[in-house]
C-alpha positions, 0 to 999 in steps of 0.5 A: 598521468602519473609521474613515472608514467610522464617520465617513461613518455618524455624519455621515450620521446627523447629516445626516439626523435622519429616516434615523436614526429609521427602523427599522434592519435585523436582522443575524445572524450563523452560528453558526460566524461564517463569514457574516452577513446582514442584513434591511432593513425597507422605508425611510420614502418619502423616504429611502434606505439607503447603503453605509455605514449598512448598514456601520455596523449591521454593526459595530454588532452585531459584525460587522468582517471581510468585509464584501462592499459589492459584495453591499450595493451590489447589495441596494440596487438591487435594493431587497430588503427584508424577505429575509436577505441574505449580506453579510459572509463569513469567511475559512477558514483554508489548512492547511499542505501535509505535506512529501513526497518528489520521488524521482529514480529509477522507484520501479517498474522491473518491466515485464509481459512483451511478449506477441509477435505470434507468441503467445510470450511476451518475457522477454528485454527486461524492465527487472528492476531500477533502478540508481543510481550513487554521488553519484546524487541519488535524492530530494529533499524538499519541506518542510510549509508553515504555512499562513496563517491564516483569520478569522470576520466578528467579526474573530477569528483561525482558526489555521492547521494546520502542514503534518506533516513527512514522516520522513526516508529510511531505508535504507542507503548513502545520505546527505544534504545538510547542509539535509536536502534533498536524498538521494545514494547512497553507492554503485553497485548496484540501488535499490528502495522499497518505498512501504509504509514509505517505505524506500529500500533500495540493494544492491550487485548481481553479474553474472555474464557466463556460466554457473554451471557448473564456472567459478563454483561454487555461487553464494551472494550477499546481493543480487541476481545475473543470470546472463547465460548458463545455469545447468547441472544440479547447481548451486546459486544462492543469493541474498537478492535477486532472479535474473535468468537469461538462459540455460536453468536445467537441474536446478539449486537456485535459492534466492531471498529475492525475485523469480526471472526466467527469460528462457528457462525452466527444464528441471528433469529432475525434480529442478529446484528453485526456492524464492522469497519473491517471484514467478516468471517464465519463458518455460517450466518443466517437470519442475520443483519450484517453491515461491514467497510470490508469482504463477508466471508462464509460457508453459507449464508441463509436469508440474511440481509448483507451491506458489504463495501467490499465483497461477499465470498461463499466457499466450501462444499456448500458455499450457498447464498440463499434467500434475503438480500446481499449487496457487495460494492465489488461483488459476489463469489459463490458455489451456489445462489438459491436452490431448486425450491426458486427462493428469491434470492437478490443480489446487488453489486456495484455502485449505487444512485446515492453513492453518485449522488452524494459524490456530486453532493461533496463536489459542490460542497467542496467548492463552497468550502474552498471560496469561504476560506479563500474570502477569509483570507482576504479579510484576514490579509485586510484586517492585517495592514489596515490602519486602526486607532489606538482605542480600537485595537482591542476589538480589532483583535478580536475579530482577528482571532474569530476570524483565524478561528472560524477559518481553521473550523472551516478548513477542518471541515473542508479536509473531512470532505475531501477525505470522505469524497477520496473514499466514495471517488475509490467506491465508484471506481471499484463498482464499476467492475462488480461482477457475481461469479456462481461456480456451480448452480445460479437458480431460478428465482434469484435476481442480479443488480449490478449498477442499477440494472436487473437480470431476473433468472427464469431458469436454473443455470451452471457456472456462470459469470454476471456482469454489466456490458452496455447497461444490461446484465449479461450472463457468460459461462465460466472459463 
């Protein structure tokens, strides 16, 4: 209570000899001691509660902080006696804000091809990537706050909680200003961020203005490239980033680290091969081999054999698979599979008897792993006390150090099954739900396999949906 307030209380006191005999009210407080209320008894006819004896109850039953006289003041004239009242309320404390990154660039560039009004599919005006050029400020950082502080009505503080820093930008070819504030690239190229783990990766990238022929040779980069104009048959292109290819791939060999974009297609001849850690996309591809960790995404694929741990996606006017083999880990979308002339066309999706065979493999891997470096912890906490003579201690070093080195070999080798059986554990998961979806025409001829179970089509069928329920393909008809 402030001092006038105590002041005005004990002078009214003084002043008036029968308010102060009369019962006082009853003040409680919350047990978090963020409220506190009180409940008057009904005044002796003639006399009248103020503001400030109300305030002085409270701060004689410890209460000193936020105390709301707008809430006595409306007690008082609506005369509520016997009833709890809020009068009094604590401030909660305003935790500081994490630092975080404002990011100058689109973390996203990868735009869905255009579906034309002629039904085809546009290849030719995806934004593949984002580049940045050298001194580009690419982020700024925005730094946690403290807060500010909170209190209870018994006046005792409630500390704030500081706001976590955010870790600094990771990656290459990148620097900072001398506040840490501010993020520049160091040099021209292709930036991407993968928001997972907060990393900025900036790559030199090439282009290459015509085709890879007798020109250029074979083409082995580490970065990404695109080919402005073909790549003829009987080249190899290998890169660790990303391809953009805005000619015709005939028969060539594309190895990609990540993403392939075809802007046309590819005519592989049979002997067209495309193996990539990410996604690919193209108008068409036919009589192509095509193995990828992402989704395949085309207007048509024709007798091609597909290995795609995502899925495998027609679209477009057309929208066709026909002939070959494709497996999707997720499935299959498209217009139409097969055609009236019932060319086999197989189908597989889902999971795999050797994904879970391998997975069961890794288990017992694993465990084996874990009881060896569990054994050579034992021998490395024995070797650690026991007690060797002076003549001895150069080879017992030794042993030590070969067994600190094969522990270490061990447990690098024990990290690379984990992470390899995390990635099949995710496969399986996501087969389980594998489905193939035709929107118009699923042709006799074609075959479905999902999870190991077949559903051979005899005749031609009209928007339908594939999927496992107790071990059978069964087919319903889309929504």
């Amino acid at each position: 209570m402030s001092e006038k307030n105590r002041m005005d209380y004990e002078g009214d006191n003084n002043m008036s000899s029968d308010a102060s005999q009369q019962e006082e009210g009853i003040v409680r407080i919350s047990e978090d001691r963020m409220t506190a209320t009180i409940e008057l008894p009904k005044p002796e006819p003639g006399q009248e509660y103020t503001v400030e004896m109300i305030v002085g109850m409270l701060n004689e039953n410890d209460v000193r902080e936020g105390i709301f006289e707008e809430a006595i003041q409306q007690m008082l004239r609506d005369k509520v006696y016997h009833t709890e009242t809020e009068v009094a309320f604590g401030k909660p404390p305003k935790h500081g804000e994490d630092g975080y990154f404002i990011y100058h660039f689109n973390t996203n560039p990868r735009s869905a091809p255009e579906v034309l009004e002629d039904g085809s599919v546009d290849y030719r005006n995806l934004q593949c990537f984002e580049s940045v050029t050298k001194d580009q400020m690419i982020a700024e950082y925005v730094r946690e706050t403290k807060g500010v502080d909170g209190y209870d009505v018994t006046g005792k503080p409630i500390p704030a909680q500081k706001g976590k820093p955010k870790p600094a930008i990771r990656g290459k070819h990148i620097y900072m200003s001398e506040d840490k504030r501010y993020f520049y690239s160091d040099v021209d190229g292709k930036i991407s961020f993968d928001d997972s783990i907060g990393k900025i990766t900036i790559s030199n990238s090439w282009t290459i203005t015509g085709d890879v022929d007798a020109s250029t040779g074979n083409i082995s980069f580490k970065g990404d490239v695109e080919v402005m104009g073909s790549i003829l048959a009987g080249y190899k292109v290998e890169v660790t980033g990303s391809l953009v290819v805005s000619g015709i791939v005939e028969a060539a060999t594309l190895l990609v680290g990540k993403d392939v974009m075809l802007k046309s297609g590819m005519s592989g001849n049979g002997k067209g091969i495309i193996v990539a850690g990410g996604n690919v996309e193209g108008r068409f591809f036919e009589q192509a081999n095509i193995e990828c960790g992402g989704y395949v995404y085309a207007n048509s694929i024709m007798n091609c054999y597909i290995d795609s741990k995502d899925m495998v996606v027609l679209s477009g006017n057309r929208g066709v698979l026909l002939a070959g083999r494709v497996y999707a880990l997720r499935g299959v979308e498209a217009v139409n599979i097969g055609n009236e002339a019932q060319v086999h066309t197989y189908i597989k999706v889902g999971m795999e008897p050797k994904m879970r065979k391998r997975y069961e493999e890794l288990r017992k891997e694993i465990d084996l792993a874990e009881r060896d470096i569990e054994k050579l912890s034992k021998i490395q906490q024995s070797l650690s006390v026991a007690r060797i003579a002076p003549e001895q201690k150069s080879e017992m070093e030794k042993k030590k150090v070969q067994i600190t080195r094969t522990k270490i070999q061990k447990s690098t080798e024990l990290e690379k099954l984990r992470d390899e059986s995390k990635d099949l554990e995710a496969q399986i998961e996501a087969g389980k739900q594998a489905a193939v979806v035709v929107d118009e025409w699923a042709h006799a001829g074609c075959s479905i396999t999902i999870n190991g179970a077949t559903n051979n089509i005899k005749e031609d069928i009209k928007g339908i949906v594939f999927s496992l329920r107790k071990g059978n393909v069964v087919m319903n008809y889309k929504e």
